[in-house]
NUMI-997387 format. One record per residue: residue number from 1; x, y, z of N, C-alpha, C, O, CB in turn; residue in one letter. Coordinates in nm, 4 decimals, decimal comma. Glycine has a CB too. Layout:
<pases>
pase resi:NUM&n.px:X&n.py:Y&n.pz:Z&ca.px:X&ca.py:Y&ca.pz:Z&c.px:X&c.py:Y&c.pz:Z&o.px:X&o.py:Y&o.pz:Z&cb.px:X&cb.py:Y&cb.pz:Z&resn:a
...
</pases>
This chain:
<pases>
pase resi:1&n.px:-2,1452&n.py:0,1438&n.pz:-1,8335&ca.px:-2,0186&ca.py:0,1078&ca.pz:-1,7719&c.px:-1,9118&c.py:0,2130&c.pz:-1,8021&o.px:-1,8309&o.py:0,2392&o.pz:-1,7131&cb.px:-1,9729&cb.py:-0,0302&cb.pz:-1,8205&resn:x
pase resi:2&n.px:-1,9035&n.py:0,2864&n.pz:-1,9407&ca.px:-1,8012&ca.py:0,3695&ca.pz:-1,9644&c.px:-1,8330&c.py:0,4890&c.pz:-1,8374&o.px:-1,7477&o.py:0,5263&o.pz:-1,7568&cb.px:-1,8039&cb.py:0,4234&cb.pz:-2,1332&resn:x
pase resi:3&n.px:-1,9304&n.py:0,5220&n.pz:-1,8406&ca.px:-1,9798&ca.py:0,6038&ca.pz:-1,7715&c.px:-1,9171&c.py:0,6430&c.pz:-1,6272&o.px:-1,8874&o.py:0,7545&o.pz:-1,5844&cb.px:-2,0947&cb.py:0,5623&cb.pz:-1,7691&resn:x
pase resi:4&n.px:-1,9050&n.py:0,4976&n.pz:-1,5571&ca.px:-1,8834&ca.py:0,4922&ca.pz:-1,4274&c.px:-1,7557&c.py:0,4837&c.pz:-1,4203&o.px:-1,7090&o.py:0,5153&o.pz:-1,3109&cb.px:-1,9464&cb.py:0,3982&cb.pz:-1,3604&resn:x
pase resi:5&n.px:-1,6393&n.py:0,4323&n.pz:-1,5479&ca.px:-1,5247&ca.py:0,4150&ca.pz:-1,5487&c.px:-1,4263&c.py:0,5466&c.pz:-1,5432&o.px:-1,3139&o.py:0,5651&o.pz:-1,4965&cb.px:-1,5129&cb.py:0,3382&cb.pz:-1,6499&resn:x
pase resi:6&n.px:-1,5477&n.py:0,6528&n.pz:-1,6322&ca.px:-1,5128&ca.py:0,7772&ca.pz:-1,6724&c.px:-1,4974&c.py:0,8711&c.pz:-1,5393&o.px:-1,4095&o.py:0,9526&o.pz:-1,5109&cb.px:-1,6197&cb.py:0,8278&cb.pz:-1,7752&resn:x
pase resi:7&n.px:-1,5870&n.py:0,8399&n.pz:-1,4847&ca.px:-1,6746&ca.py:0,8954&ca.pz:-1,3080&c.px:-1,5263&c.py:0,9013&c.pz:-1,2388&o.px:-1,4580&o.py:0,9949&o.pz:-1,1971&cb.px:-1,8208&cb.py:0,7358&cb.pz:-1,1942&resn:x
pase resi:8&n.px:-1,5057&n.py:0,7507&n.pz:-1,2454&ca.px:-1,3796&ca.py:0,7283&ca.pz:-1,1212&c.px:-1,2397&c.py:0,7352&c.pz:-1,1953&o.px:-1,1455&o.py:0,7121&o.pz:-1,1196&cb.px:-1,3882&cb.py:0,5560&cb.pz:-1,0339&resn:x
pase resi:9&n.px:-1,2082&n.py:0,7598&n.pz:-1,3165&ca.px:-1,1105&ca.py:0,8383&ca.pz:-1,3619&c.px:-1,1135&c.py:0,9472&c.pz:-1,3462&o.px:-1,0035&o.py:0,9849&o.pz:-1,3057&cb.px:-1,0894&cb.py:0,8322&cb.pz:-1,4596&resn:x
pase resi:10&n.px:-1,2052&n.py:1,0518&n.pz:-1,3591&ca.px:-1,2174&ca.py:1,1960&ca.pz:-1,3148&c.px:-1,1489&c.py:1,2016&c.pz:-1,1901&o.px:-1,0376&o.py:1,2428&o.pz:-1,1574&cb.px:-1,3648&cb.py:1,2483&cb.pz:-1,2991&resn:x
pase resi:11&n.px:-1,2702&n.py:1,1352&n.pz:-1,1121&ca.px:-1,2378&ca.py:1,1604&ca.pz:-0,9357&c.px:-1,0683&c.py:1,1398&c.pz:-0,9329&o.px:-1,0034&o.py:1,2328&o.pz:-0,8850&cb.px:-1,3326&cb.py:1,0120&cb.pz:-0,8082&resn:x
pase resi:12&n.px:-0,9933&n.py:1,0164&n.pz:-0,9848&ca.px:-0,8451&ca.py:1,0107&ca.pz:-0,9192&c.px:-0,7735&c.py:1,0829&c.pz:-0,9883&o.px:-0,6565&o.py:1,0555&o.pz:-0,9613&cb.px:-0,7743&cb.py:0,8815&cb.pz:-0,9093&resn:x
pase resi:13&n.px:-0,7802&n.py:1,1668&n.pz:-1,0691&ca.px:-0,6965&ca.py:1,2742&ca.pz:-1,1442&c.px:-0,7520&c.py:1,3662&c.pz:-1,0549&o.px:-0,6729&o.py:1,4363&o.pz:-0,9918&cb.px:-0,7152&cb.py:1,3047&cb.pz:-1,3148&resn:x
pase resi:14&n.px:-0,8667&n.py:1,3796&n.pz:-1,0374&ca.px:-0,8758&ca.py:1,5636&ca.pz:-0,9245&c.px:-0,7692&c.py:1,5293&c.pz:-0,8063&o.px:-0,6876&o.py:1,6095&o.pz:-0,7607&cb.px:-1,0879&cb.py:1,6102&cb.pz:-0,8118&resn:x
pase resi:15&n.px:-0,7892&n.py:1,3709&n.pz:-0,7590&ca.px:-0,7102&ca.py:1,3901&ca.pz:-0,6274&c.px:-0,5833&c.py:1,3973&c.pz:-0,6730&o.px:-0,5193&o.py:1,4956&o.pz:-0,6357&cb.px:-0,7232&cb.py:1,2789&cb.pz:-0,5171&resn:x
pase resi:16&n.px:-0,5225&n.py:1,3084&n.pz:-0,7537&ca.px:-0,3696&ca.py:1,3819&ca.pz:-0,7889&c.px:-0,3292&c.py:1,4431&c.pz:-0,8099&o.px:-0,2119&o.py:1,4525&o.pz:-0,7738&cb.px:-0,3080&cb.py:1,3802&cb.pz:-0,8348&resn:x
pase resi:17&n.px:-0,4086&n.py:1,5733&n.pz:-0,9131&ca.px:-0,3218&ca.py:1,7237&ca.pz:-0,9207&c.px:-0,3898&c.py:1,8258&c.pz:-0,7468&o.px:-0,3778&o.py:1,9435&o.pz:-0,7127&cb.px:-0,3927&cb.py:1,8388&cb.pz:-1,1302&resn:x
pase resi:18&n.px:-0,4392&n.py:1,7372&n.pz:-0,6980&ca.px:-0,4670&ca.py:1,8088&ca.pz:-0,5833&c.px:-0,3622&c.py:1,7718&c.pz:-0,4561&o.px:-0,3827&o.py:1,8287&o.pz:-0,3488&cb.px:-0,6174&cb.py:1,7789&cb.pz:-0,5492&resn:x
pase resi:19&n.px:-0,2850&n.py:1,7064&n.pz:-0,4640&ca.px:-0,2157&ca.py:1,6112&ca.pz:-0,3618&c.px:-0,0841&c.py:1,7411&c.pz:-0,3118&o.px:-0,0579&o.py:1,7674&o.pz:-0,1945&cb.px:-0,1424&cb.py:1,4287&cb.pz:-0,4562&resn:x
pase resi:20&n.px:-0,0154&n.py:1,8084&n.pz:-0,4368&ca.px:0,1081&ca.py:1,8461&ca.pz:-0,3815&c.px:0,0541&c.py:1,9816&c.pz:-0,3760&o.px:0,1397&o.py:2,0694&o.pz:-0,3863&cb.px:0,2499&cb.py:1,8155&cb.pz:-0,4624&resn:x
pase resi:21&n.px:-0,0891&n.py:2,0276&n.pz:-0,3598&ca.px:-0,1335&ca.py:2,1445&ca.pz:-0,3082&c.px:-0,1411&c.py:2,0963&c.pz:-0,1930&o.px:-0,0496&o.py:2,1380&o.pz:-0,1219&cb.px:-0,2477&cb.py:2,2095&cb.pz:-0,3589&resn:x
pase resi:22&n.px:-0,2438&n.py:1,9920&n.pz:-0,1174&ca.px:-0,2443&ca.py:1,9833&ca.pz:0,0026&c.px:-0,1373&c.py:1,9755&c.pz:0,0479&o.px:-0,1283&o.py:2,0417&o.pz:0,1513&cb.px:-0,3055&cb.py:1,9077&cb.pz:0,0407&resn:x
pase resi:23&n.px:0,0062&n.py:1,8940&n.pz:0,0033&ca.px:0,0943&ca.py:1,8947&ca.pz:0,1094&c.px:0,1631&c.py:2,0321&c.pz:0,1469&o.px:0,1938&o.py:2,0508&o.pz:0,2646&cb.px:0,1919&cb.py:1,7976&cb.pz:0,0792&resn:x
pase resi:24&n.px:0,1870&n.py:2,1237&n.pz:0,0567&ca.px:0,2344&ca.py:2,2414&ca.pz:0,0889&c.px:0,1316&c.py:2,3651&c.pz:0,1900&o.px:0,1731&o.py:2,4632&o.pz:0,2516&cb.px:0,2709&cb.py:2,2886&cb.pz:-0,0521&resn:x
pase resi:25&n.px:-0,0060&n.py:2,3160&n.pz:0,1768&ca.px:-0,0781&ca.py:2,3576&ca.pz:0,2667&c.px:-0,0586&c.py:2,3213&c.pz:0,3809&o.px:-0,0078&o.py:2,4041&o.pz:0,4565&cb.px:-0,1764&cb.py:2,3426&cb.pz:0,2455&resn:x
pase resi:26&n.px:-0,0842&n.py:2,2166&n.pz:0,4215&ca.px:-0,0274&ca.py:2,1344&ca.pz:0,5242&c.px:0,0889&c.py:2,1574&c.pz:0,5920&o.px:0,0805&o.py:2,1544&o.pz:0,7148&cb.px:-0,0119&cb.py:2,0281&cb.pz:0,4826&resn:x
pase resi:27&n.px:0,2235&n.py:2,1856&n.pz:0,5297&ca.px:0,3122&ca.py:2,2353&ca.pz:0,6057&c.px:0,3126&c.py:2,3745&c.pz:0,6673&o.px:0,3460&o.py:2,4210&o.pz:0,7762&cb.px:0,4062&cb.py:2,2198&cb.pz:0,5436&resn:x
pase resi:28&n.px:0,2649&n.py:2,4197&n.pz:0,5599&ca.px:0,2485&ca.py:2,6253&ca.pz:0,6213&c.px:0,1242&c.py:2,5975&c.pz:0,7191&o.px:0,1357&o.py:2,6584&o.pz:0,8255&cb.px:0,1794&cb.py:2,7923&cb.pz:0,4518&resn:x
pase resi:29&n.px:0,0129&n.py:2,5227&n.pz:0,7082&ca.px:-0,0833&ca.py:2,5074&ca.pz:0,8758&c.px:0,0259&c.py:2,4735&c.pz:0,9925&o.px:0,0546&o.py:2,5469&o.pz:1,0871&cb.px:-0,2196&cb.py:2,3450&cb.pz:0,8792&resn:x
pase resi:30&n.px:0,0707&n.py:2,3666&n.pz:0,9681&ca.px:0,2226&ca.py:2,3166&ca.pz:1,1263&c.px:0,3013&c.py:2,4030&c.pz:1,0932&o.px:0,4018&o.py:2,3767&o.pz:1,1591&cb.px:0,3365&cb.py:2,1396&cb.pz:1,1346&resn:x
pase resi:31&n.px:0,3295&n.py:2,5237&n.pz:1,0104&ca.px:0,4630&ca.py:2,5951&ca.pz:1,0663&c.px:0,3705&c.py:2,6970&c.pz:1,1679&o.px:0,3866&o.py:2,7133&o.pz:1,2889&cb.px:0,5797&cb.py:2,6898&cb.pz:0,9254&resn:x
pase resi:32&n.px:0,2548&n.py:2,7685&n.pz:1,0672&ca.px:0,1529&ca.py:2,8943&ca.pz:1,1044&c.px:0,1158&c.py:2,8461&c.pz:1,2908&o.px:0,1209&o.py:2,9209&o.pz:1,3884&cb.px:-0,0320&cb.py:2,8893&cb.pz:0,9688&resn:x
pase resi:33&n.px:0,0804&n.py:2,6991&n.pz:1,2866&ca.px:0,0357&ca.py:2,6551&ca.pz:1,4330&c.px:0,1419&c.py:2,6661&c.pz:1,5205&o.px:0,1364&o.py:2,7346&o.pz:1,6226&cb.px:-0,0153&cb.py:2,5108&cb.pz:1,4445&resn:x
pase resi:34&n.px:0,2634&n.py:2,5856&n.pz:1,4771&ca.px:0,3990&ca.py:2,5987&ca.pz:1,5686&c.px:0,3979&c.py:2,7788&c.pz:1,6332&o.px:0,3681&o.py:2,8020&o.pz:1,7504&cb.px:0,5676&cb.py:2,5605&cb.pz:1,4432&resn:x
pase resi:35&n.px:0,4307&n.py:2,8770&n.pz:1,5458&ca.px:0,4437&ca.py:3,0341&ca.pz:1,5604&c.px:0,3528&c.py:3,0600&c.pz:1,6863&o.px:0,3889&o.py:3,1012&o.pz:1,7965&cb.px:0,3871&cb.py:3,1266&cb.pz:1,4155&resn:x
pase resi:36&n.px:0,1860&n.py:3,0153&n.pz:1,6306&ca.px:0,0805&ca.py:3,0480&ca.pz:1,7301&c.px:0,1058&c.py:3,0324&c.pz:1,8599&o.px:0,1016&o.py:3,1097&o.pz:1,9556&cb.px:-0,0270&cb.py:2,9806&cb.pz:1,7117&resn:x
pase resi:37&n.px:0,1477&n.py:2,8576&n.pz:1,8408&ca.px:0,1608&ca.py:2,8302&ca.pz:2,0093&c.px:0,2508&c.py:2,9069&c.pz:2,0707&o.px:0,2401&o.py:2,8912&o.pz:2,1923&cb.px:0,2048&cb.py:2,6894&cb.pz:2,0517&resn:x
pase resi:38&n.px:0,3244&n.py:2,9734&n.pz:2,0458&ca.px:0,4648&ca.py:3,0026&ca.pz:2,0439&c.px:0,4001&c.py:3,1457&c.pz:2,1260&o.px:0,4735&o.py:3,2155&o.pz:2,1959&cb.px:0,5640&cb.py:3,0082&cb.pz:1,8704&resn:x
pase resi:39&n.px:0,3125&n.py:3,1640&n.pz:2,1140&ca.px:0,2604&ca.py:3,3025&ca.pz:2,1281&c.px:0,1350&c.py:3,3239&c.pz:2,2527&o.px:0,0841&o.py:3,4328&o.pz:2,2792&cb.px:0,1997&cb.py:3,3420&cb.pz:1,9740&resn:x
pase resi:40&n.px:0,1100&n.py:3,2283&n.pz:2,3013&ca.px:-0,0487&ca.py:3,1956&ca.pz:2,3282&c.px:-0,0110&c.py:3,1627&c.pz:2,4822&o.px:0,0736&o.py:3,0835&o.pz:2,5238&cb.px:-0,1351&cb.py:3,0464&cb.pz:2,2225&resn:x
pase resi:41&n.px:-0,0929&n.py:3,2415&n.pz:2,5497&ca.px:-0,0747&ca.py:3,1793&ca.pz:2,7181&c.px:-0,1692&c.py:3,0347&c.pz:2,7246&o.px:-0,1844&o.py:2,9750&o.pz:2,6181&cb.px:-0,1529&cb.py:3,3156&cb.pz:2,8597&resn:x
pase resi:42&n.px:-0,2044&n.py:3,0035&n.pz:2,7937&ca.px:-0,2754&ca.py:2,8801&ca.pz:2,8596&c.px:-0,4114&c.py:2,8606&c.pz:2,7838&o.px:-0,4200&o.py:2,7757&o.pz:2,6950&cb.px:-0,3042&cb.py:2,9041&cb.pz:3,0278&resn:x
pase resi:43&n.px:-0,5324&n.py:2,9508&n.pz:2,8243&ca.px:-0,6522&ca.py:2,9576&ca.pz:2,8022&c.px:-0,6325&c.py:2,9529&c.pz:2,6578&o.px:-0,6865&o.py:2,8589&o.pz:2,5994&cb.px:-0,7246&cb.py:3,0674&cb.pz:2,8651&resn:x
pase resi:44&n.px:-0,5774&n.py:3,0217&n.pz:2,6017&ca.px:-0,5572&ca.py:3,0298&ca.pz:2,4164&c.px:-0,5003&c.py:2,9103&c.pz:2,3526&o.px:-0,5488&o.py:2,8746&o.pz:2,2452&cb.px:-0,4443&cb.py:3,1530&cb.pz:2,3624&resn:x
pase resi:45&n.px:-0,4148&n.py:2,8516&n.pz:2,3988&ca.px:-0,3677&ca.py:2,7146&ca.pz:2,3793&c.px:-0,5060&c.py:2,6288&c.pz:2,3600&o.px:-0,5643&o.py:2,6060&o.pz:2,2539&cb.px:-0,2719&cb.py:2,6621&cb.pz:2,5127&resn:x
pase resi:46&n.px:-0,5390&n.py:2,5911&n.pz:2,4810&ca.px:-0,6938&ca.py:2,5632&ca.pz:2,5105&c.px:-0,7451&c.py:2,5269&c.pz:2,4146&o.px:-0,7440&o.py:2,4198&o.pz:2,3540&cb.px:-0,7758&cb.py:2,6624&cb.pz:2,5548&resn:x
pase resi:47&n.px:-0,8130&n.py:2,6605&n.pz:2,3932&ca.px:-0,9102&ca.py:2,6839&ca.pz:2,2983&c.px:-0,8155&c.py:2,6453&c.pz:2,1340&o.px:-0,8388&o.py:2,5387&o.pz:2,0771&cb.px:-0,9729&cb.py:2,8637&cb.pz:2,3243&resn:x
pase resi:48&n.px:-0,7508&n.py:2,7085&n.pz:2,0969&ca.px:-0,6710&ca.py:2,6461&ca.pz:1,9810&c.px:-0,6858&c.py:2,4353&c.pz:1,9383&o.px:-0,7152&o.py:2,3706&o.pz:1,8378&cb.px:-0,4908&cb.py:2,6947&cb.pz:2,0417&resn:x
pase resi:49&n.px:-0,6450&n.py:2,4008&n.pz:2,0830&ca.px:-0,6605&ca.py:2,2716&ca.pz:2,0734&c.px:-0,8010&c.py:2,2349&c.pz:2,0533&o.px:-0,8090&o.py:2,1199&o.pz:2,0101&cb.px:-0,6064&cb.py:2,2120&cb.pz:2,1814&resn:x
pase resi:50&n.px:-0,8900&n.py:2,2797&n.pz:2,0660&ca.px:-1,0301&ca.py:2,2474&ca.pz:2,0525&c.px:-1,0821&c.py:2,3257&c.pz:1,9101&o.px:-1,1969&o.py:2,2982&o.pz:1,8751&cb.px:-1,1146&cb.py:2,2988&cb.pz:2,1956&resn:x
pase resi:51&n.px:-1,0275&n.py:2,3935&n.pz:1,8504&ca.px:-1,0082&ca.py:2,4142&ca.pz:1,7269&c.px:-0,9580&c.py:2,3047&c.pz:1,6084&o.px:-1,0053&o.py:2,2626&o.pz:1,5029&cb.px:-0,9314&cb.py:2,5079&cb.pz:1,7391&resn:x
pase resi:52&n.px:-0,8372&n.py:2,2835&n.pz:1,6853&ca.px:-0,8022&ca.py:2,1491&ca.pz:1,6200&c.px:-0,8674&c.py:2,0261&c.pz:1,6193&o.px:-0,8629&o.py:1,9452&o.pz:1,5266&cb.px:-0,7007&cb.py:2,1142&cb.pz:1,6594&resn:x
pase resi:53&n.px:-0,9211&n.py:2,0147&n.pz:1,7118&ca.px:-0,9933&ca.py:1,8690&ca.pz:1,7133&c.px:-1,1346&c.py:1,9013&c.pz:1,6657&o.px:-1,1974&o.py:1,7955&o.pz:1,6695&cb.px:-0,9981&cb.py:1,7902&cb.pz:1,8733&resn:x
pase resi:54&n.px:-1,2161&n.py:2,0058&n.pz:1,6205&ca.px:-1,2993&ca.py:2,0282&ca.pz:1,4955&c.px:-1,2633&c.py:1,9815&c.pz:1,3858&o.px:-1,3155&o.py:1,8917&o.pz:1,3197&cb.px:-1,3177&cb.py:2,1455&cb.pz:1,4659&resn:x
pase resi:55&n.px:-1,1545&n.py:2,0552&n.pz:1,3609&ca.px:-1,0999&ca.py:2,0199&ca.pz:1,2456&c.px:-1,0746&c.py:1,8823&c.pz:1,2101&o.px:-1,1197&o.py:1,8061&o.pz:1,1245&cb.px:-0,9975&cb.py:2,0800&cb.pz:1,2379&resn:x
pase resi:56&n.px:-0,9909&n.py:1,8741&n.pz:1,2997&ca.px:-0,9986&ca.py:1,6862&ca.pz:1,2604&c.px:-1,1041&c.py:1,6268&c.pz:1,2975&o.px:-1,0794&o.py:1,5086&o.pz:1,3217&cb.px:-0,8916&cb.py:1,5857&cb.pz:1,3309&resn:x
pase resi:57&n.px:-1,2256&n.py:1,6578&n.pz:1,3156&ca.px:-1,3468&ca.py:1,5498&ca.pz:1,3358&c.px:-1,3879&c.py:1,6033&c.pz:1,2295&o.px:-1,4880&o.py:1,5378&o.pz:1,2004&cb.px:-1,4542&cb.py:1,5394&cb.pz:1,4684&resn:x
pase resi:58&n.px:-1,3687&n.py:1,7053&n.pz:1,1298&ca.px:-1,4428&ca.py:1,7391&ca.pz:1,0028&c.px:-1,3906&c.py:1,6423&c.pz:0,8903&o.px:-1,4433&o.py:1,5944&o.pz:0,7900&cb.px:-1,4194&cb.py:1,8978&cb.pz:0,9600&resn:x
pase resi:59&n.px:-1,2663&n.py:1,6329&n.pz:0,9471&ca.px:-1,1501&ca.py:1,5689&ca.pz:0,8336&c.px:-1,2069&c.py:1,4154&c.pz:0,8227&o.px:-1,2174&o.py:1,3630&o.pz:0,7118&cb.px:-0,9560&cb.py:1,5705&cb.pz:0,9002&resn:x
pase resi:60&n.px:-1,2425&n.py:1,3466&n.pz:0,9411&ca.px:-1,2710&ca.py:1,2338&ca.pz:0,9407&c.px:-1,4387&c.py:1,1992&c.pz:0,8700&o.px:-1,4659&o.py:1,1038&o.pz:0,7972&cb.px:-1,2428&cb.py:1,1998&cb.pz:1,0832&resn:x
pase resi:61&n.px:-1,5181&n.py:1,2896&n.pz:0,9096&ca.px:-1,5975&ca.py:1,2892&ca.pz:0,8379&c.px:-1,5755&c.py:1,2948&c.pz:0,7127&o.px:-1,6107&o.py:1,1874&o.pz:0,6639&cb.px:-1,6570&cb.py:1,3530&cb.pz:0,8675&resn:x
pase resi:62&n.px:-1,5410&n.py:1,3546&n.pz:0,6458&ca.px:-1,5153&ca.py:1,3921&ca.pz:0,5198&c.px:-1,4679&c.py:1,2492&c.pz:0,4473&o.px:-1,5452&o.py:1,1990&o.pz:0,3657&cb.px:-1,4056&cb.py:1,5145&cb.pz:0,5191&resn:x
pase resi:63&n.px:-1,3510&n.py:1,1891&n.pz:0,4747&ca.px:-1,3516&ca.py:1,0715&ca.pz:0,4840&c.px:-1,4216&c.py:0,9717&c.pz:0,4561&o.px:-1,4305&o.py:0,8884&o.pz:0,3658&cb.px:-1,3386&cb.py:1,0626&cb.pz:0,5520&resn:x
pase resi:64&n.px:-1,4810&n.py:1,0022&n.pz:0,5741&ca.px:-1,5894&ca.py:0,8783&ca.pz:0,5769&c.px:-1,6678&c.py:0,8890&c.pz:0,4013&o.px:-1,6632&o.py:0,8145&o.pz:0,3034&cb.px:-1,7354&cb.py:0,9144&cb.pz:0,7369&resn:x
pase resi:65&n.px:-1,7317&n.py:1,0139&n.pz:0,4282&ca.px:-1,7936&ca.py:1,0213&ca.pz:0,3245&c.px:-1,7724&c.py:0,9767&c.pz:0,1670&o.px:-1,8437&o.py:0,9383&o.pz:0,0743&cb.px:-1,8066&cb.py:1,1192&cb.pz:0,3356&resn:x
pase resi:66&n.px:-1,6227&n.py:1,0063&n.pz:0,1927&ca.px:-1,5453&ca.py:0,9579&ca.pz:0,0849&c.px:-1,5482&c.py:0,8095&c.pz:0,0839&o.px:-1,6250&o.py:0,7534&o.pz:0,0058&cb.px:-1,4068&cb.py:1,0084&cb.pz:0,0920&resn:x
pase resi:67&n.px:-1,4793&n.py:0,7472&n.pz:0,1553&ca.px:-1,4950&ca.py:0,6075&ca.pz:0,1524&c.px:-1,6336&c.py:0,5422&c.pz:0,0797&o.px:-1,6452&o.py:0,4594&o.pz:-0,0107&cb.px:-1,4871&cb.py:0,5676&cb.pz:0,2968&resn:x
pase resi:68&n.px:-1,7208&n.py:0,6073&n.pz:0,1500&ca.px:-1,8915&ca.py:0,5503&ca.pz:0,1183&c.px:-1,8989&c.py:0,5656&c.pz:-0,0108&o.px:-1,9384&o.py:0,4734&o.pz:-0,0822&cb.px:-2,0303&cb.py:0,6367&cb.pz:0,1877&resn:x
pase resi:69&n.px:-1,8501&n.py:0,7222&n.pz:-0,0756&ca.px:-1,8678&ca.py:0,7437&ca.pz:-0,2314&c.px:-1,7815&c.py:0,6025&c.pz:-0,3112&o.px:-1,8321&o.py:0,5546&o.pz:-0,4127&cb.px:-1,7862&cb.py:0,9188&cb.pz:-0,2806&resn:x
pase resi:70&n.px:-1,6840&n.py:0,5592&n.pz:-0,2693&ca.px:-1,5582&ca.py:0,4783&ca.pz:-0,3335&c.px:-1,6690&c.py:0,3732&c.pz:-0,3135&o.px:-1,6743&o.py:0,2985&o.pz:-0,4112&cb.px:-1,3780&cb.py:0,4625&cb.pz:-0,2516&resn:x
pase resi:71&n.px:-1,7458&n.py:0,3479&n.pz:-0,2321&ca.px:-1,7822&ca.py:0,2278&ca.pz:-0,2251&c.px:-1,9095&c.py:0,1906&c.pz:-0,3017&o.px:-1,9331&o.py:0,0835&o.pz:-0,3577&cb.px:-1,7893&cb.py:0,2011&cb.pz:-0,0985&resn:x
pase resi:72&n.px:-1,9651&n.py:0,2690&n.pz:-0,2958&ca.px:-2,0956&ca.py:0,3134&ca.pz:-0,3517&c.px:-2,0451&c.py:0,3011&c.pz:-0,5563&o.px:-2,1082&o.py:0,2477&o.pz:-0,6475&cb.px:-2,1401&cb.py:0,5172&cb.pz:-0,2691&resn:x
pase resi:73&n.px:-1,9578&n.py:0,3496&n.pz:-0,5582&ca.px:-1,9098&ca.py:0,3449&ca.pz:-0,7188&c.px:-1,8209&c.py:0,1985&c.pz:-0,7449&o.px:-1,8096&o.py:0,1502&o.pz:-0,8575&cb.px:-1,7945&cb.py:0,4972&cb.pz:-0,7574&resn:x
pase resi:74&n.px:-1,7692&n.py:0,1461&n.pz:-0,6402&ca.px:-1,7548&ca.py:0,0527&ca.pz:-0,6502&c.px:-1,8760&c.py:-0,1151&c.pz:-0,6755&o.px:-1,8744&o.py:-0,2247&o.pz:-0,7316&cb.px:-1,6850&cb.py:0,0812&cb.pz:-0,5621&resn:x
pase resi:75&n.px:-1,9464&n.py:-0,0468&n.pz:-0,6065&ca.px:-2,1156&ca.py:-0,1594&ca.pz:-0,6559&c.px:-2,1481&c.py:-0,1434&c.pz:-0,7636&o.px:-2,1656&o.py:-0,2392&o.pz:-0,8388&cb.px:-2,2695&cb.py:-0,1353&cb.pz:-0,5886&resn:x
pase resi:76&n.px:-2,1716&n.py:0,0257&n.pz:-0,8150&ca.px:-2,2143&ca.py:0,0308&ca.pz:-0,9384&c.px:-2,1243&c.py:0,0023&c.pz:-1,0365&o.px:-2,1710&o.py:0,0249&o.pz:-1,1482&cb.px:-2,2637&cb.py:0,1383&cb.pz:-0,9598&resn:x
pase resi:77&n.px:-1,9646&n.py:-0,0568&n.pz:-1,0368&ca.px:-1,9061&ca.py:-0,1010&ca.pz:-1,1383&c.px:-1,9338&c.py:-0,2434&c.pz:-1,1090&o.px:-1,9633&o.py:-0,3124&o.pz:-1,2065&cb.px:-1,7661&cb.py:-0,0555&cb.pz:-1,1562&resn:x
pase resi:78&n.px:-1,9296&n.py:-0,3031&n.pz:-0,9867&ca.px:-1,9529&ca.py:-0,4664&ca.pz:-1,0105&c.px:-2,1153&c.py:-0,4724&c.pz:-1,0589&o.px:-2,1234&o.py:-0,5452&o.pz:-1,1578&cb.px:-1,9235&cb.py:-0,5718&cb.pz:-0,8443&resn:x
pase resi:79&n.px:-2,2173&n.py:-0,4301&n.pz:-1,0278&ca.px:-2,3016&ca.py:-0,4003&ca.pz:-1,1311&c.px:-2,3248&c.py:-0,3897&c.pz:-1,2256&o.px:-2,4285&o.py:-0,4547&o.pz:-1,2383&cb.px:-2,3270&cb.py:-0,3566&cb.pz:-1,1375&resn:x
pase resi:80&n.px:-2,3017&n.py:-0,3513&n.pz:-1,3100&ca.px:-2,2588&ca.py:-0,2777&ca.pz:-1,4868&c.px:-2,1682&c.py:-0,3990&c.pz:-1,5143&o.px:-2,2244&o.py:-0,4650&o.pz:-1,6017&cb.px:-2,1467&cb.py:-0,0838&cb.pz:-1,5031&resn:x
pase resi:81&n.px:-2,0729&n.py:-0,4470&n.pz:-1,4843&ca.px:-2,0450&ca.py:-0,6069&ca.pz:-1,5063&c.px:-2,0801&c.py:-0,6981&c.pz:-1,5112&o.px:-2,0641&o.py:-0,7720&o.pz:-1,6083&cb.px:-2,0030&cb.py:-0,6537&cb.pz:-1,4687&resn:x
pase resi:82&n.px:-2,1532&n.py:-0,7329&n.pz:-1,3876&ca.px:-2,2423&ca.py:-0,8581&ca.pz:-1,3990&c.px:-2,3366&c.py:-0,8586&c.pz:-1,5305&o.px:-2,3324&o.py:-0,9387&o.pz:-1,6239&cb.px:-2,3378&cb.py:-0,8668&cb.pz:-1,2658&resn:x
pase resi:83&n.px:-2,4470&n.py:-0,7168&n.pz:-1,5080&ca.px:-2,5136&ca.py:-0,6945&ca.pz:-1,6347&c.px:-2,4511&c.py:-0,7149&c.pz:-1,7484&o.px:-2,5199&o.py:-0,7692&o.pz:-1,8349&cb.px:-2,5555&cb.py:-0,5805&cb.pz:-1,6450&resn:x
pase resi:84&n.px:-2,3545&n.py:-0,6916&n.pz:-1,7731&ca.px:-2,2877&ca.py:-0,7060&ca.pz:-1,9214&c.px:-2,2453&c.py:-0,8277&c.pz:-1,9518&o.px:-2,2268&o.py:-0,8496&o.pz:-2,0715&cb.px:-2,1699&cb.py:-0,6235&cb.pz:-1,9453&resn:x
pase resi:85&n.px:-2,2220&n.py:-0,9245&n.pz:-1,8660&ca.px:-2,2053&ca.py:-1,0630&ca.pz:-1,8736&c.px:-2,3032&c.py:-1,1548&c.pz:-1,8926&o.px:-2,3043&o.py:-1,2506&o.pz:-1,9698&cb.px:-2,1540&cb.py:-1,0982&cb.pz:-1,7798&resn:x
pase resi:86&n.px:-2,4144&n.py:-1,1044&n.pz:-1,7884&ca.px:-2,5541&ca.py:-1,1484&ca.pz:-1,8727&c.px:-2,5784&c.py:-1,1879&c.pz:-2,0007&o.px:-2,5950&o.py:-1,3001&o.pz:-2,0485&cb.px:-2,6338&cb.py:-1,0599&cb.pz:-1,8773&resn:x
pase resi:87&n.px:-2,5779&n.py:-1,0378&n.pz:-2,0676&ca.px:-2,6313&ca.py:-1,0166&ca.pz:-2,1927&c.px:-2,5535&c.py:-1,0917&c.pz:-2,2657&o.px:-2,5710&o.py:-1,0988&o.pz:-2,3874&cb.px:-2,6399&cb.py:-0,8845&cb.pz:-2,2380&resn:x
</pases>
């Protein structure tokens, strides 16, 4: 049980010192994209937008995946409980 407690303390400390990196990433992508469009005839637009929507179907995946991990560690702590109540 420490084990798994330890697991998912790790994981939410990576995402929190990771959080105010992504957001500053995040803004320089929408300023860097704003500039682009700014620049781009028709066909390039286009294609840009279909760039983007990779991206965000990667993002959602990713996600997903995540979720499944949360959930997946979530069994194995109601698991490791029950067992310990057993005993």
């Amino acid at each position: 049980m420490n084990n798994i407690l330890e697991e998912l303390f790790n994981n939410y400390t990576d995402l929190t010192e990771q959080k105010e990196s992504i957001s500053q990433l995040t803004l320089e992508i929408e300023n860097n994209k704003k500039w682009l469009k700014r620049n781009l005839n028709k066909r390039q637009k286009k294609l840009l937008l279909r760039i983007e929507d990779g991206k965000d179907l990667s993002s959602e995946i990713i996600s997903k995946e995540s979720f499944i991990s949360g959930f997946k560690l979530g069994l194995k702590i109601g698991y490791e409980v029950n067992k310990e109540q057993k005993l």
